[in-house]
N, C-alpha and C positions, 0 to 999 in steps of 0.2 A: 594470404588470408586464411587457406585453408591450414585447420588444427589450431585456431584459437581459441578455441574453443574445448576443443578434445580432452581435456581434463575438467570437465564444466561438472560429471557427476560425484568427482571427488571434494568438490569444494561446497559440497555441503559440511562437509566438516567444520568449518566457518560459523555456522549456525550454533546460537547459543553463547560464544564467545565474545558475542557483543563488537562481532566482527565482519566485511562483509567485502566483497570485490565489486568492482565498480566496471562497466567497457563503456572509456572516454572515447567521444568519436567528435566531428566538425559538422557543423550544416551550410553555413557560412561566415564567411571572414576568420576570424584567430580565434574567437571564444569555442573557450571548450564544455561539451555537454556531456552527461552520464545518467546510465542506470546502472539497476542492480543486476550483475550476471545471474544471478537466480532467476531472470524470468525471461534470459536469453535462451534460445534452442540455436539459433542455427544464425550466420552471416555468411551473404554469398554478395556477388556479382547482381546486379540486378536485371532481371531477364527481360522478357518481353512481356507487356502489359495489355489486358484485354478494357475497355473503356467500360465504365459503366454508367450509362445515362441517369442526368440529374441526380449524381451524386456528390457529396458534399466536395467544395474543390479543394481539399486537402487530401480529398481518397483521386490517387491518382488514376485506379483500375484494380485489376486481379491478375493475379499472378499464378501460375498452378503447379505446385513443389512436392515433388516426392507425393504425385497422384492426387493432390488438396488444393483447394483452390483457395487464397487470402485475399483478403484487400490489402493494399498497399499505400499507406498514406506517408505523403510528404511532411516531413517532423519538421521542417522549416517554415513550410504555407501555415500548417499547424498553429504554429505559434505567432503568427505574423511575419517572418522573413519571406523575402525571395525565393518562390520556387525551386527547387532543384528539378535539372535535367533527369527523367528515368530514362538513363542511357547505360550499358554495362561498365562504365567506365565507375558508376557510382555503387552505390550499397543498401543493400538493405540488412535489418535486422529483424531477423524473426523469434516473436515473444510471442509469452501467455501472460496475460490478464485475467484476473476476474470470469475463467473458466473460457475465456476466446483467447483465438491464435490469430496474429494478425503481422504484418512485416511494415518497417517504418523504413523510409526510403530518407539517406544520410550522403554525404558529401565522401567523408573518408572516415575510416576509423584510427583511433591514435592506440590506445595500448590497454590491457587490464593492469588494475592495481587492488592491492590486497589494504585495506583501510580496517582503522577501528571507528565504530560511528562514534564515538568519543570527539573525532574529531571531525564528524559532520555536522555544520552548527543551521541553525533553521535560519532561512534568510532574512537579510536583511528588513526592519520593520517597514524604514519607507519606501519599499519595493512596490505596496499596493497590490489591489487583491487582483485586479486583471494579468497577472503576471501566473510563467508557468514552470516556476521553479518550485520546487521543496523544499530543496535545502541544499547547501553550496561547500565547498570544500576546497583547500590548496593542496595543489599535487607539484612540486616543484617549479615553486611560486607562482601556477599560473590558477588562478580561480578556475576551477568545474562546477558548472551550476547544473544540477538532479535535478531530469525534466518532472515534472508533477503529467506520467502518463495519466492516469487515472483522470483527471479535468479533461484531457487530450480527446480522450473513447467517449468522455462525457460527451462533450460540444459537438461530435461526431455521431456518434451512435445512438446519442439519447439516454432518458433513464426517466423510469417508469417511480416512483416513490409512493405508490398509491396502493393502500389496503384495500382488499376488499372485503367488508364489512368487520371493520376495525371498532374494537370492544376496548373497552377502559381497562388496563393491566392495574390490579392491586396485590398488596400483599395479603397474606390468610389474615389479617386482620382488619381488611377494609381501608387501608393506608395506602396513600401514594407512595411511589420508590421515587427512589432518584439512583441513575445510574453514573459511575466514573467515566468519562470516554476521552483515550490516548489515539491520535493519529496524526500526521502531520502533512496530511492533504485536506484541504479548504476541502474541495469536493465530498472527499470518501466522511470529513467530517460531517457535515451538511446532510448525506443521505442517511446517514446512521442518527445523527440531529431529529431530523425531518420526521423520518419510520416513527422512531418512539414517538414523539409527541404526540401523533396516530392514535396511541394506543394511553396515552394519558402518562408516560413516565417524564418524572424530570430529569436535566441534563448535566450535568457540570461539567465541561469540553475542554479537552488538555490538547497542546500540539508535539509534547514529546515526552516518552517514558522520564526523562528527568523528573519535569515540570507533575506528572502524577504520581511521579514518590517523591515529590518534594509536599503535596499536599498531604497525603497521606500519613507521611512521616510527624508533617505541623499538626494534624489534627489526636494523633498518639500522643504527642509529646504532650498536649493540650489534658490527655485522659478521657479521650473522645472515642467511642467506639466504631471502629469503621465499616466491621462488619453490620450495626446497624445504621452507620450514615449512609451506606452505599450498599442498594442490593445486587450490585452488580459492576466489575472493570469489564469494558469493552476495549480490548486494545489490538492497536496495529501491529505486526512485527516490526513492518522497516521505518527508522525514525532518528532524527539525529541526537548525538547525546548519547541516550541508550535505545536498544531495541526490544519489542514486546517479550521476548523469551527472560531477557535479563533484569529487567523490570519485574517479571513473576517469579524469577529465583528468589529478588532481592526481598520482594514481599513475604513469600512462603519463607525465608528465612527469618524473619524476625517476628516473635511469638505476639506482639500485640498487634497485629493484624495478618497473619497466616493464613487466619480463615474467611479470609474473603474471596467470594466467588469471581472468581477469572476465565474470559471466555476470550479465543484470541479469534482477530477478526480481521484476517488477510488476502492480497491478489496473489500471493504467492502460492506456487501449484508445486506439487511433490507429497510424494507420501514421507516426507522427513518431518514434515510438518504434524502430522502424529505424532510420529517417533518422537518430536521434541516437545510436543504439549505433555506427556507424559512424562519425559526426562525431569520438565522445570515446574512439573505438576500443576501445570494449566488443568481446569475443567474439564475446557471444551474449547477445539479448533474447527471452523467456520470459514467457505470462501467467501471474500467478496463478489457482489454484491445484488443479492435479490430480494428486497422488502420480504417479503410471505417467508421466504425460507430464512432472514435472521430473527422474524417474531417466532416463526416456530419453534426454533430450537431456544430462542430464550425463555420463551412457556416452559420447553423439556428442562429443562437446565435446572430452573427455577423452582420447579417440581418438583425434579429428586429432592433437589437442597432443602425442601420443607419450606421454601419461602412465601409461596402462593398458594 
């Protein structure tokens, strides 16, 4: 297990290519699960866990790694399966989130694979929304369904959505906005939903980079100006189909809507994520997810741009 990882800094290079590596692992039975290596740090043995009272029963304890101490939740309980044993025989993986580091306790790990999200398609409709997949993929023929962490830390950890003392956003003319928003988590859609409404902007809520340059695209062809339809794309990076970076190349390339203001809005942690907001002439890149701190910056944002 050890050095599967150990090339995890070069594969940023992935980014932007509309490209993205996957580490499939087991919880139980044959079905296979995955995330994005991008928000992996570390997979070890799972060590010994400290309990922690009237804690949610998918946090198994804490764990304390290289002098830190994590919670450790069970990605099986998580989702409704079967507990897993935290016994060293099993695994944990250790991620970042939305600016926390936390290890999710797995059965086994299977292998990383190098995918184009092209071919990550958003699941199944009549899967229903109590379900905690994102979006699903075949890797030699066997379906991996992309756990939706972000609902995961939700149901676990909570989320605050609430302004405090939340003003009406208009434009310099006293006009309502409405904003584009790409993500392809029910959750991360829902708090970025939610915040705006707060603040009085309206919504129009897309689940993948396709699906908002396929709007985009209808509403040009139309001779619909999108920089005044929309005073603002709020997009996810990871999504199936295409991802946030490739979605804003595709826009800044084509002159009737270029200049629409693009703010990308992601759990993904790295300073590449600069580096690439500037590459594909993003705006502005934003961690998820803290109400106060995504109205702010969209004030900032919107400010320079002369819109408000």
């Amino acid at each position: 297990m050890a050095g599967i990882l150990d090339q995890v800094d070069k594969r940023t290079n992935l980014v932007g290519e509309n490209r993205l590596e996957i580490l499939m692992f087991r919880l139980n039975g044959r079905q296979i699960f995955g995330i994005n290596v991008f928000k992996v740090q570390e997979v070890l043995s799972c060590p010994r866990l400290t309990n922690i009272p009237q804690s949610h029963p998918a946090t198994r304890g804490l764990a304390t790694i290289r002098k830190k101490t994590l919670p450790v939740i069970d990605l099986a309980a998580a989702i409704g399966q079967p507990p897993i044993e935290a016994s060293p025989e099993h695994l944990i993986i250790i991620t970042e989130y939305n600016g926390t580091v936390q290890a999710f306790l797995v059965r086994a790990i299977e292998r990383i694979v190098n995918m184009n999200w092209k071919d990550i398609k958003a699941p199944p409709k009549g899967i229903g929304r109590n379900n905690y997949v994102t979006a699903v993929t075949n890797v030699d023929d066997n379906l991996v369904e992309i756990i939706d962490v972000e609902k995961i830390l939700s149901e676990i950890m909570g989320e605050d959505m609430h302004l405090e003392n939340a003003e009406e956003l208009l434009d310099k003319d006293g006009n309502k906005m409405t904003f584009l928003i790409a993500d392809d988590s029910l959750v991360a859609r829902n708090q970025v939903e939610r915040t705006l409404k707060q603040i009085g902007v309206n919504c129009v809520v897309t689940t993948t980079g396709k699906e908002a340059l396929d709007i985009l695209k209808a509403k040009v062809d139309e001779g619909i100006d999108v920089t005044k339809e929309f005073s603002l794309l709020i997009s996810d990076i990871e999504m199936p189909e295409m991802d946030g970076y490739t979605l804003t190349s595709e826009i800044r390339a084509d002159v009737r809507m270029k200049g629409l203001n693009i703010m990308l809005h992601s759990s993904l942690s790295g300073g590449f994520n600069d580096n690439m907001t500037l590459k594909v002439k993003a705006d502005k890149f934003i961690p998820k997810f803290q109400a106060e701190g995504l109205v702010d910056e969209i004030k900032k944002l919107l400010a320079e741009k002369g819109v408000i």
